[in-house]
C-alpha positions, 0 to 999 in steps of 0.5 A, a space after each residue: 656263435 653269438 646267435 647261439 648263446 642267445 638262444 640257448 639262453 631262452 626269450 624270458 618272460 617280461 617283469 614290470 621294473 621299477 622306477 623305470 621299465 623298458 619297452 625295448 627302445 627306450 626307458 619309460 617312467 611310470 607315466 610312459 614317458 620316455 626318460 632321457 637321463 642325464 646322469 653324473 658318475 661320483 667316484 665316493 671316498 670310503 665307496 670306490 674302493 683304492 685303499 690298503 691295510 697293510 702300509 701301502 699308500 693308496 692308489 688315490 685320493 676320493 672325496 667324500 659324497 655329502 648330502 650337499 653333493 647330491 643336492 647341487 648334482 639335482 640342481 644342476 639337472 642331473 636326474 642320475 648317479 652312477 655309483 661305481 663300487 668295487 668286488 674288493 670291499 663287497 667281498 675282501 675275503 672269499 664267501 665274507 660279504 663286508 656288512 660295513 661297506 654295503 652300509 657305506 654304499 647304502 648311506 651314498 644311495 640315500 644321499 642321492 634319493 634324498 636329493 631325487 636323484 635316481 642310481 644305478 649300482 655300478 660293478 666297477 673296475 679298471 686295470 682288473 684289481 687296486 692290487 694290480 692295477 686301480 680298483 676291481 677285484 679282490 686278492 683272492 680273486 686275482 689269477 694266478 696269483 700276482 707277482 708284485 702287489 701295487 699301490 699309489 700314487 697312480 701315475 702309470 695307469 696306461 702301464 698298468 691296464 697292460 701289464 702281464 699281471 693285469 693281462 694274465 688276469 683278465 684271461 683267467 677270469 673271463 675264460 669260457 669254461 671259468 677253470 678257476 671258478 671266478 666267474 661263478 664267485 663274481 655272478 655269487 657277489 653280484 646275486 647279494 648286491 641284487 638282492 640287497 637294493 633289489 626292493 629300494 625306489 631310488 635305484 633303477 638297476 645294476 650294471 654289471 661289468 666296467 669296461 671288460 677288455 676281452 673279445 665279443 664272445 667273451 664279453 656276451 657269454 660273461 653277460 648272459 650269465 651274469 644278467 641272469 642272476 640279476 634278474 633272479 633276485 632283482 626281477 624288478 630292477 634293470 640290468 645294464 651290459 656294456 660291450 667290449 672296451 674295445 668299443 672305446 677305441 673304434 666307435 663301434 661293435 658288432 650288431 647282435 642277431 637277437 634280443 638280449 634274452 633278460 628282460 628290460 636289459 640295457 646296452 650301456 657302452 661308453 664313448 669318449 672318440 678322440 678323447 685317448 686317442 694316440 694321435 692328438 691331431 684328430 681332437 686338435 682339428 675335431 669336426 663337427 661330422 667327427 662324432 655323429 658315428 659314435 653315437 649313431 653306432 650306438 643307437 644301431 647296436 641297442 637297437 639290435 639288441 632290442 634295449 634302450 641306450 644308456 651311455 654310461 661314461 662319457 665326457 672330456 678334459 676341461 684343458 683338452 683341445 676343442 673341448 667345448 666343441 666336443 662336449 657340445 656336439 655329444 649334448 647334440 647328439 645324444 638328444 638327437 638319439 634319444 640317449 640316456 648319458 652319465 657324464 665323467 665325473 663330479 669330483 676328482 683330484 688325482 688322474 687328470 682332475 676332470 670332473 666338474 669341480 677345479 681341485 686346489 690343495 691348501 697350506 695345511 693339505 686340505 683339497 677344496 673343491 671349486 665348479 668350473 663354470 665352463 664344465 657346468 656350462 656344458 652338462 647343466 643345459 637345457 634338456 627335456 627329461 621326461 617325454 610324452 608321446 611318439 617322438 619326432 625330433 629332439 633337437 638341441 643346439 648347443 651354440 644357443 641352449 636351445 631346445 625343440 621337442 616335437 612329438 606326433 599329434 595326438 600322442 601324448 594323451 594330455 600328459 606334460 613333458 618334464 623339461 629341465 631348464 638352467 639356473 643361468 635361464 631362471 629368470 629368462 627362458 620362454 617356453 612355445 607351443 606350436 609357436 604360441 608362448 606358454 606360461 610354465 613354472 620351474 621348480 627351484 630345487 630340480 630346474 623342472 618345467 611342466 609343459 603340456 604340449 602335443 605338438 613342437 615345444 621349443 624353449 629358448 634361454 
């Protein structure tokens, strides 16, 4: 079935995309470098959509994204922004497009870009509609039509995401023949969010659908179709398509038979093993062996459909069992796979409070923001960014924050890595190559270190 729809869809022809391109493994800069993105999700008040008109109090509270916000993001060693924005506000009324919403979605892209950041435009959901559930879809678009409308505070979204209302909702919309039409006025949406960034520097692409929670077949034709009116009025942008969110439960999907017939597409699954997992003994006694599978899963299944890999979701409670552990081990292996990632998140207070800021609410209401050294630790680590030449290891060891790079003799052409290094290891890193020490200056604003090395970079803290 699968092999079908691909090739009645056609190979397409390749389009040069900018700022990144793919060579169907890997993402490459304008040098041809590889890039490995370390990328940062923000929910963004006034751009993830959870708010009502009508009295009801919203489904939760976001923060705002000021310019400061996308500074420290770069600081950090974030090199990406996934920016979730929602069906609901793009389009609150069938065929109107909110101009001031876009525009509220445009100033976020301009923080990032400001800061260098780059941003992938995410087509975000969970639990299908803020009507129903959390964040997605727009009344109209909700079939058929729900029996009891939501709001906030959001305390059961486990309750939500199965509920008959989301259920029912979920199966009219990715119905294979689209009876309702819903497909066709969500690929419409997507053509005019295409469109509209479809020429801005900052931003690498589109992706086009969180977390679809229906079967393969379902899943693919959707993408297909969706893919290609990206691509339509975005031929210089990348698209990403992540599997079913049934992936997130088992760790794995079904290997394609075929490339993803949409030129420079990228797979872009999820990963949080053990993290929601029904039995709580799995995180408790967590093996270092426990996530390689994952993660190599995930190479297998992009590599099958011809794409680069881009994990955008992943990560962990601070107050989870071993979360040191588990956070440390995906950092391993995601270098050692050559993914891309999009850690989850930067600023939350409802939910579980993850992200990389402890959330306090004053006196007077007010919620402050605090870093978490312990969250910072993990995701602002010593990690090479841009790579030149064929790799042939990519090996960081979380224990001791050290990195050793090495590339096929030869193969870079003179041309630097791009390595980013901690603001803890400022003052102290020490960058080899083939052993002999370099000199190499980092840059304060991005923790970038120029190195040009055709052979084994380590850096060590």
């Amino acid at each position: 079935m699968l092999a079908v729809m691909l090739a009645a869809c056609g190979a397409g022809s390749p389009a040069p995309t900018t700022p990144l391109s793919s060579d169907g493994t890997q993402l490459r800069d304008a040098a041809g470098r590889i890039a490995l993105l370390r990328g940062i999700n923000a929910r963004i008040g006034g751009v993830f959509d959870v708010d009502f008109t009508d009295g009801r109090i919203a489904v939760e509270s976001v923060p705002p994204l000021a310019a400061a916000d996308c500074q420290r993001m770069r600081a950090l060693g974030f090199d990406l922004l996934r920016l979730p924005i929602n069906w609901s506000a793009i389009e609150p009324a069938q065929g109107t497009f909110d101009e001031a919403y876009l525009a509220r979605v445009d100033a976020a892209i301009s923080c990032a870009a400001d800061a260098g950041l780059l941003v992938l435009v995410d087509l975000h959901q969970d639990a299908y509609s803020k009507e129903i559930g959390e964040d997605g879809a727009p009344l109209w678009a909700i079939q058929p039509p729900p029996t009891t409308l939501l709001g906030g505070p959001l305390t059961d979204l486990g309750a939500r995401r199965t509920s008959s209302q989301v259920t029912a909702a979920f199966t009219t919309f990715f119905d294979p023949t689209d009876a309702a039409g819903l497909q066709t006025a969500f690929e419409d949406m997507l053509a005019v969010v295409g469109a509209r960034w479809a020429d801005h520097p900052a931003v690498i692409g589109f992706e086009l659908y969180n977390e679809p929670p229906v079967g393969d077949a379902e899943v693919t034709a959707f993408h297909l179709a969706a893919a290609a009116r990206v691509r339509a009025v975005a031929p210089a942008k990348l698209v990403l398509f992540e599997p079913s969110a049934v992936r997130n439960l088992f760790d794995t999907a079904p290997l394609a038979t075929a490339a993803f017939p949409t030129a420079d597409s990228v797979y872009s699954p999820h990963i949080y093993t053990y993290v929601f997992d029904s039995d709580p003994a799995r995180l408790q006694n967590l093996a270092p062996a426990d996530l390689e599978g994952s993660v190599q899963h995930a190479r297998a299944e992009a590599d099958a459909w011809h794409t680069p890999l881009v994990i955008t979701e992943y990560g962990i409670g601070p107050t989870y069992a071993n979360a040191d552990l588990w956070m440390g081990l995906e950092a391993q292996l995601h270098d050692q796979y050559l993914a891309s990632d999009a850690f989850w998140l930067w600023k939350e207070e409802s939910q579980g409070a993850w992200g990389v800021f402890e959330p306090a609410v004053g006196s007077d209401g007010a919620v402050t923001f605090t870093e978490r050294p312990q969250v910072v630790a993990w995701v602002s680590r010593v990690h090479a960014a841009r790579i030149a030449g064929d790799v042939v290891t990519n090996s960081y060891d979380w224990t001791t924050d050290a990195l050793r790079l090495e590339v096929k003799r030869g193969s870079t052409g003179g041309t630097p890595h791009a390595i980013y290094v901690p603001e803890r290891a400022a003052t102290s890193f020490a960058i080899a190559c083939d052993g002999v020490a370099v000199g190499a200056a980092r840059e304060p604003a991005t923790g970038l270190v120029s190195v040009a090395c055709d052979g084994v970079t380590t850096v060590a803290p």
